[in-house]
N, C-alpha and C positions, 0 to 999 in steps of 0.2 A: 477974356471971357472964359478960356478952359481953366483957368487958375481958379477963377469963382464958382464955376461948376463944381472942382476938385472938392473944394470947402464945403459948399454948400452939400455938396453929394456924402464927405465925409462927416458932416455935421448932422446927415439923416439918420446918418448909418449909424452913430450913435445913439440918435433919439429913437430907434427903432428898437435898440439890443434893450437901453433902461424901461424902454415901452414894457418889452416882453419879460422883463425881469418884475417890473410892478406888478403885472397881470399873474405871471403864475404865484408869487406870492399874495396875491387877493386867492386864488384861486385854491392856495392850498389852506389856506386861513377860511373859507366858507363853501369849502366841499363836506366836512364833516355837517357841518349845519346845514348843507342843503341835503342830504339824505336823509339827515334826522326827521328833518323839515315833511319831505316825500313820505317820509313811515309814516309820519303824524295826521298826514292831509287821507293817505290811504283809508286807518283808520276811523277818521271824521268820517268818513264818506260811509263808510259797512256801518258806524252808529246809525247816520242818517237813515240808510237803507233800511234797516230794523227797526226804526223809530216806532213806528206802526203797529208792529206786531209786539213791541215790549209795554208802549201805553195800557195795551187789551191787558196784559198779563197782569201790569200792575192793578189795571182794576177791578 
């Protein structure tokens, strides 16, 4: 049993390290797109907010 332990414990510990290695590479591959992403939502949001008052203007 502690010989399978051994394996199976080093066999986490790998699946753990490639884990963390996919993840920051996701992570650095859609960090720039998620800021852009935030400026773009921000923006939506101040058009929305002014909706109102640019309709009057336009008409």
């Amino acid at each position: 049993m502690a010989t399978t332990y051994e394996e199976v414990s080093t066999a986490i510990t790998a699946l753990r390290q490639e884990a963390e290695t996919v993840l920051a590479g996701q992570q650095d591959a859609w960090a720039p797109l998620a800021i852009r992403l935030a400026l773009w939502v921000g923006q939506e949001r101040e058009v929305r907010r002014n909706e109102p008052p640019l309709k009057v203007a336009s008409a």
